[in-house]
Every structure is written in structure tokens, then in C-alpha cells.
Backbone bond lengths (Angstrom), bond angles and torsions (degrees), N, CA, C in turn:
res aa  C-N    CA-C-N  psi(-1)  N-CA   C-N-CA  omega(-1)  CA-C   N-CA-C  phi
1 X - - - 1.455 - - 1.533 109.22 -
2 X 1.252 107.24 143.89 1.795 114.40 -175.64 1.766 106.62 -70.45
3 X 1.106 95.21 120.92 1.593 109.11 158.31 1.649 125.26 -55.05
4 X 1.228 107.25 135.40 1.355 126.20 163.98 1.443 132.91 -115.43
5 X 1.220 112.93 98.44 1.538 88.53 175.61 2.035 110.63 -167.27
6 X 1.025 130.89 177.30 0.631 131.96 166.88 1.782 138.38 -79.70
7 X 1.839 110.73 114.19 1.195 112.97 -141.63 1.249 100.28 -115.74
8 X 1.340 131.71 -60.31 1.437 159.67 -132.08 1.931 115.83 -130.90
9 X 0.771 110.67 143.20 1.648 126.80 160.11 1.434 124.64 -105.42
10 X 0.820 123.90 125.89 1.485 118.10 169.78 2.078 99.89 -111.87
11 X 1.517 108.93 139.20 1.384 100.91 -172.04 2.248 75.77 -141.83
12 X 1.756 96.97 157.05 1.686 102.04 -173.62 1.778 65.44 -144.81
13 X 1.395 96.21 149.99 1.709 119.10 -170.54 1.441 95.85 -121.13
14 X 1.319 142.03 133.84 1.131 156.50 151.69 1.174 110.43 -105.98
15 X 1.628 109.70 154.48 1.405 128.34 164.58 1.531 111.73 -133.81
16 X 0.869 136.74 141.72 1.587 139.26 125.27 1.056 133.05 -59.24
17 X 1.352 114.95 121.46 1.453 139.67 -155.51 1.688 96.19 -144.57
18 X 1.782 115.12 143.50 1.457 107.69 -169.45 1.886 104.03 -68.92
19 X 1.062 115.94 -17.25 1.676 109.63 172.22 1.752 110.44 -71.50
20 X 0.860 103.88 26.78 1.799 107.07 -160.67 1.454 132.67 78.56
21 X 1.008 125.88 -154.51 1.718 132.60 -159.79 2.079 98.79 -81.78
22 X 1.117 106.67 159.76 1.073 108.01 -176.68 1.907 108.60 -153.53
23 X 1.885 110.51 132.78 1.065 96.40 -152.38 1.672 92.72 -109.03
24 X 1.423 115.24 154.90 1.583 109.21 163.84 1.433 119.47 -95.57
25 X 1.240 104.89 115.19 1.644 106.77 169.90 1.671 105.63 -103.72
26 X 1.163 79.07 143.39 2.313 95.93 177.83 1.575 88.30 -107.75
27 X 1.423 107.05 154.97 1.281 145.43 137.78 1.609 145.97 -63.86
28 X 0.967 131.63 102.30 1.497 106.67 -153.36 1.307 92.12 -91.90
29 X 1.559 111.21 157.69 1.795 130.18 -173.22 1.312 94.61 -61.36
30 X 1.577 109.08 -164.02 1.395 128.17 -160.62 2.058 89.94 -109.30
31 X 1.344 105.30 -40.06 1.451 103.72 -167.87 1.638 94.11 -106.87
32 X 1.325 105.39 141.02 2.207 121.51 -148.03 0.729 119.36 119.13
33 X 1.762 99.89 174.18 1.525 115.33 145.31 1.642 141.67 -39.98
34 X 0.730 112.21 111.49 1.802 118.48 172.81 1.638 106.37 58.54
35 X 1.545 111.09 44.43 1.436 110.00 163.11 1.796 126.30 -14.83
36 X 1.340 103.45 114.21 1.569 100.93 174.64 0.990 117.94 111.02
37 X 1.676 97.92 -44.35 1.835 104.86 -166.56 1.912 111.66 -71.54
38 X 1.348 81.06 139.92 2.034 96.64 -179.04 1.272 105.02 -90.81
39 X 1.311 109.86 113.06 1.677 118.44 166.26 1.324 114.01 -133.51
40 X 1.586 116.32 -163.05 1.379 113.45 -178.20 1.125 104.53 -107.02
41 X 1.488 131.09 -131.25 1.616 114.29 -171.38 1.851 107.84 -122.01
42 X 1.239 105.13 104.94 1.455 100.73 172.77 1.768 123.01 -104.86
43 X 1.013 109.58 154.56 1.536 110.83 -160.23 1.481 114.35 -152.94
44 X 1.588 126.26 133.51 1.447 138.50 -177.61 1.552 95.17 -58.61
45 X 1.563 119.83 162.62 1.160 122.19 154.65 1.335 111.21 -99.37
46 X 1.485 122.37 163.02 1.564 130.63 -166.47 1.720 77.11 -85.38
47 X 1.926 84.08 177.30 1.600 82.70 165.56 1.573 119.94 -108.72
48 X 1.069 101.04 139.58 1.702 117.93 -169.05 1.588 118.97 81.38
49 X 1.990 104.60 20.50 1.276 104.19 170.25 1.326 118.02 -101.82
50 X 1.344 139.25 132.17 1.157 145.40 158.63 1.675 118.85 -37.31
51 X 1.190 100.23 146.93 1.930 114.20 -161.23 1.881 92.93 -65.47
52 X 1.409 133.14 -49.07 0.887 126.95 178.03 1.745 133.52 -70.14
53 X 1.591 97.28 -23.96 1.149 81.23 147.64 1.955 154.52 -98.88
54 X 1.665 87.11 -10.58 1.678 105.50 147.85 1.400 118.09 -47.00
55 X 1.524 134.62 -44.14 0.758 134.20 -121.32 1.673 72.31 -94.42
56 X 1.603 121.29 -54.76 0.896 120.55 160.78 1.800 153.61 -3.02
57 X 1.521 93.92 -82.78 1.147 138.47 132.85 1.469 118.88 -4.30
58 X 1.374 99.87 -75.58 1.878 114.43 172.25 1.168 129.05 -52.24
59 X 1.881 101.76 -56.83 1.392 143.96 156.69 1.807 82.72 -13.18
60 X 1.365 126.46 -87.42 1.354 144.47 -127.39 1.390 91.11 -97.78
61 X 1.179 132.46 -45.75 1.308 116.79 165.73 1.194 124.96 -77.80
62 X 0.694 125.64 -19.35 1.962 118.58 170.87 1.492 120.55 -75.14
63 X 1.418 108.71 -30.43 1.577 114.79 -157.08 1.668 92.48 -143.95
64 X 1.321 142.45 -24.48 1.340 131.57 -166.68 1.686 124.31 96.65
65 X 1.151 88.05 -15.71 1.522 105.99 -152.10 2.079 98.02 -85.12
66 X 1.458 74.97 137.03 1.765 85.59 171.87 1.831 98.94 -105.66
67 X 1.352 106.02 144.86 1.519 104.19 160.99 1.258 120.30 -89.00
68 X 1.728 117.70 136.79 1.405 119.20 171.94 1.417 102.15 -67.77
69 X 1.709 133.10 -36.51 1.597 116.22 -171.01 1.509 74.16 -135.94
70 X 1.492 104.41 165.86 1.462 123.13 176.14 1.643 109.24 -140.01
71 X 1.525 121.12 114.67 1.358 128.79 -178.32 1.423 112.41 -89.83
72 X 1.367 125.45 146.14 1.497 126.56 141.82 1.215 94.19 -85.28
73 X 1.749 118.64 135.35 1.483 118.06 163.47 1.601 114.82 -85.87
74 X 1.356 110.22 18.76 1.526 89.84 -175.91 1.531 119.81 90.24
75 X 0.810 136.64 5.32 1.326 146.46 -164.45 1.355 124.79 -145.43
76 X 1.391 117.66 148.04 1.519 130.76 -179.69 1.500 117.79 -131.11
77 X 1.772 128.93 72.72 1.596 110.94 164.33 1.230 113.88 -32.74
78 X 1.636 93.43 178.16 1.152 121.55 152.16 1.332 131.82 -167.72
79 X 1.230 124.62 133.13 1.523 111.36 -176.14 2.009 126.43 -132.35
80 X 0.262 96.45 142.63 1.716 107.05 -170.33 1.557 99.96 -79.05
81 X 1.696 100.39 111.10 1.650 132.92 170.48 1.516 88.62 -71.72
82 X 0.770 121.11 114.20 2.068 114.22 166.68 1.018 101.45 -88.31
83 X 1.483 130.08 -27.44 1.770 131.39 -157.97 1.699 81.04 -79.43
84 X 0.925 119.66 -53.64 1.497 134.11 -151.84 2.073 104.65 -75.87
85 X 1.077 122.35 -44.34 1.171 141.54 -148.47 1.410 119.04 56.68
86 X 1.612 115.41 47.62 2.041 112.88 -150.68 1.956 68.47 -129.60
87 X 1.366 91.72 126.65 1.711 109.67 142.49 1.506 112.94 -60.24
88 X 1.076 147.91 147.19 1.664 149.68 156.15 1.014 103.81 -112.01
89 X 1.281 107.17 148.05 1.393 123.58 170.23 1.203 106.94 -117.65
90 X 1.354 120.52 173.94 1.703 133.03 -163.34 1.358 105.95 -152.65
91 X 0.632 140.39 64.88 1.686 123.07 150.14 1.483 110.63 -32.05
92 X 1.333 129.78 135.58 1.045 155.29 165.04 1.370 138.56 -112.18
93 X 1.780 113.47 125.57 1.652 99.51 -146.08 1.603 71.84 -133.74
94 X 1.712 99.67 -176.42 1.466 125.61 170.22 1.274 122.58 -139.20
95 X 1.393 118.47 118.74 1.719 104.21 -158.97 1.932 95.63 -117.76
96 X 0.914 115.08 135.23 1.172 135.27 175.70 1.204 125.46 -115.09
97 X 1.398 93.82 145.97 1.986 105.37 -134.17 1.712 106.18 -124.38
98 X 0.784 161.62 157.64 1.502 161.73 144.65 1.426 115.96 -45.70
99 X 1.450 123.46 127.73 1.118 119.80 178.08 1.741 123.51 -20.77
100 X 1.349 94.30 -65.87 2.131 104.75 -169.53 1.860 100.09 -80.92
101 X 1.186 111.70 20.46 1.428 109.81 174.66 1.798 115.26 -42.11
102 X 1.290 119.56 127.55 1.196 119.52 -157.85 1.613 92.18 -126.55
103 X 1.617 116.75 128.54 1.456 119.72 -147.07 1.584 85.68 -127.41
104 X 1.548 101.63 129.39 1.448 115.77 174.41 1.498 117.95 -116.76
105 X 1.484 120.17 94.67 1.367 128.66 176.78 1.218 113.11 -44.57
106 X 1.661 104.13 135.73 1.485 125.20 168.98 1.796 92.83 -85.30
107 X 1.542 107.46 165.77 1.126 135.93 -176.05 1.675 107.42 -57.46
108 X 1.663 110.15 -12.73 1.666 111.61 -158.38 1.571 91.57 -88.49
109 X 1.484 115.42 -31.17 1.574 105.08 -173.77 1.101 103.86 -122.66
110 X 2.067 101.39 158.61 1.783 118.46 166.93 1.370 110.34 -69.03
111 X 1.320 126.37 -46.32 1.344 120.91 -166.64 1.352 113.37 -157.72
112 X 1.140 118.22 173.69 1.611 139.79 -161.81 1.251 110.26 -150.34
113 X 1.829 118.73 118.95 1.373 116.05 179.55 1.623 93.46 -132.17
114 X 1.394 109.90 157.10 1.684 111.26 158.71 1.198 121.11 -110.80
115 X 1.122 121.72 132.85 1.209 108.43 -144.64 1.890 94.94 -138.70
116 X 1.471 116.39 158.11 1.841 118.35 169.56 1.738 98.49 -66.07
117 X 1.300 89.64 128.76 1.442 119.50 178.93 1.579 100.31 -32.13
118 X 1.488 121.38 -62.19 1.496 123.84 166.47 1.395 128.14 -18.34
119 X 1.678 103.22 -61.54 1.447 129.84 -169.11 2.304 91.37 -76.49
120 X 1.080 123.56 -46.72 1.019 131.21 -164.19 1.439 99.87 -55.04
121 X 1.397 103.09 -77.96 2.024 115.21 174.82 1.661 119.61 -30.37
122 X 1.683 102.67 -38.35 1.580 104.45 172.96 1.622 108.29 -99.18
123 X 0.998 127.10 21.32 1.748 126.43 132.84 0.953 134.28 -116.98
124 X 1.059 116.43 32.34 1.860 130.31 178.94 1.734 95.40 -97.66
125 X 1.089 124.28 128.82 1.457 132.72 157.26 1.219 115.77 -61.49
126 X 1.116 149.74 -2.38 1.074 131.11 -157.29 1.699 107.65 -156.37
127 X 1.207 115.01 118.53 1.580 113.18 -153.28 1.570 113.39 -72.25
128 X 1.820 124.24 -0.52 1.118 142.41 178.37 1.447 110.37 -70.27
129 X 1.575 94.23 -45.12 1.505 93.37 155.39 1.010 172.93 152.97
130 X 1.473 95.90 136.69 1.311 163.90 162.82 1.600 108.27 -77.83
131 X 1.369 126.04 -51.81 0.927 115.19 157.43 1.713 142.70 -79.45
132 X 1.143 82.56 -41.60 2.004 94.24 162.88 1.871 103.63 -40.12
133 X 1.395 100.28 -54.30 1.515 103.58 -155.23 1.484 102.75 -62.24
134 X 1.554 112.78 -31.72 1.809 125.87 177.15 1.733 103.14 -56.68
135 X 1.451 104.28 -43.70 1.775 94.19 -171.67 1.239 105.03 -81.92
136 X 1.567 132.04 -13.91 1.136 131.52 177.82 1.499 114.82 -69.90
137 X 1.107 121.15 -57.16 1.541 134.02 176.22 1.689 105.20 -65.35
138 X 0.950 132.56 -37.22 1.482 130.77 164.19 1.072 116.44 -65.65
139 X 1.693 145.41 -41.63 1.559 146.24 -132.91 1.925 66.35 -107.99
140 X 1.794 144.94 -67.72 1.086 143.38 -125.88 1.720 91.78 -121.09
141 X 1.112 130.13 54.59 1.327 122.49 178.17 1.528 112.28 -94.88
142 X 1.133 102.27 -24.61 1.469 113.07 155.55 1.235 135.28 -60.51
143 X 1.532 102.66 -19.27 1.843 104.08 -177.27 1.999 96.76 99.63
144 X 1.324 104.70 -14.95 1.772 110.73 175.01 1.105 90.65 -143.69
145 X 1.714 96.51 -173.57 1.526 114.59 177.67 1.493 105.19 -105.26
146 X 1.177 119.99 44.21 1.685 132.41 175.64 1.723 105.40 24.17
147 X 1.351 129.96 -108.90 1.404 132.34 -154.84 1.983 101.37 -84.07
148 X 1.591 104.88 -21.03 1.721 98.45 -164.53 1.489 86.30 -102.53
149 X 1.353 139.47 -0.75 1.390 132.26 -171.07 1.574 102.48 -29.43
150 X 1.873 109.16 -63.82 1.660 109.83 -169.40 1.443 124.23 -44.61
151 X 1.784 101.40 -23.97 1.490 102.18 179.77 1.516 119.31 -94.75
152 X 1.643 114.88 -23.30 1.224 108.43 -163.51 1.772 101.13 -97.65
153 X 1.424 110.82 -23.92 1.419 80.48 -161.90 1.647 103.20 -87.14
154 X 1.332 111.62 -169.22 1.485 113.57 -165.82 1.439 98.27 -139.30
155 X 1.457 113.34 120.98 1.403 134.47 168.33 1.357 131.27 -78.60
């Protein structure tokens, strides 16, 4: 019988910059998963760790980066392990970063650009997101999450 459960994080890093918001996309290395492809930062959960603090976790290992605020966007992927027969789930967060945020690659990627949210969505491999990054820039267009702040962000 197919598995369910919760596997993965997906986290998209913003900054503010006076031209507006600005997103980080990584690169993945030559040796891995999905060589080449530009995404944001996704990450296994430990076992018996909570999605927010992976989300964390990843955050700091992939890129260095601590978040000044940390969002749940509201949302749950999912994608189908076929090797595995396991549904995954994703919780999906948004970590927000300080303007001069200075990003230190893990061994998994070639490079790291920040890029206009526009330019960002059309180099993401993966059309999920594309959407994550839409509820992200909508739910925080304010610089917060205006009236759901108490619910979305994560302490």
C-alpha cells in the first residue's frame, strides 16, 4: 500500500531591496539530483524533526543564511516517490533575509543568484514553484503577512 507521509520542506528566501523583493534561486551541482536545475531550497526532514525546524535547518545549510522572519505559506505539496511508492508531503515556508544577506553554498549547488521575482519564477524547474513563490509574494507584499501575520509566521 502507498505511503503517506511527511518528507520534505520546500523554503523560497526573499530579500528587500529598494527596487522591490528579491528571490534566491540555487543551482544544482553537476554530481546529484537534477543536475543544473535552478530551484529554491528543498530539504528531507530528520527523524522526529518538525517541518519548521528543517525548514530551518536547510535554510543554513544550503545557503548559510539565517532568517530574520520565517513564514508558513499556507500550503502543502506533494509529489510521488515512484521508486518508493510514498506520497511526500511538503510543507512550504518563506524565510526572509536582510537586504546584504551574504549566501554560502553547500556542496549540493554551483551557484546562487537573486534574482526579480519575474526572472526567478521563469528559472525555477519545477512549476510548484512557480506557484509557492505567487503565494509568497502575495500573502508578504507588505514586507508582513498584514491581518494572517499571527497565523502564518513561525516563531
Amino acid at each position: 500500500m502507498t505511503d503517506v507521509r511527511v518528507l520534505f520542506v520546500d523554503v523560497y528566501v526573499l530579500r528587500r531591496r529598494e527596487a522591490g523583493w528579491e528571490v534566491l534561486v540555487l543551482q544544482r551541482g553537476a554530481h546529484g539530483r537534477c543536475p543544473g536545475a535552478w530551484e529554491g531550497i528543498h530539504g528531507h526532514l530528520d527523524e522526529g524533526e518538525a517541518p519548521a525546524d528543517a525548514a530551518r535547518r536547510e535554510l543554513a545549510e544550503e545557503t548559510g543564511l539565517l532568517p530574520e522572519r520565517l513564514y508558513s505559506l499556507s500550503r502543502v505539496e506533494t509529489f510521488y516517490l515512484h521508486k518508493r511508492d510514498t506520497v511526500a508531503l511538503i510543507p512550504v515556508f518563506c524565510a526572509l533575509v536582510g537586504a546584504g544577506a551574504d549566501v554560502r553554498l553547500s556542496a549540493e549547488h554551483a551557484e546562487a543568484v537573486w534574482l526579480n521575482p519575474d526572472a526567478a519564477a521563469a528559472r525555477f524547474a519545477w512549476p510548484r514553484e512557480r506557484r509557492a513563490l505567487a503565494d509568497a509574494l502575495q500573502l508578504l507584499q507588505g514586507g508582513d503577512a498584514g491581518a494572517v501575520e499571527d497565523v502564518l509566521r513561525v516563531r
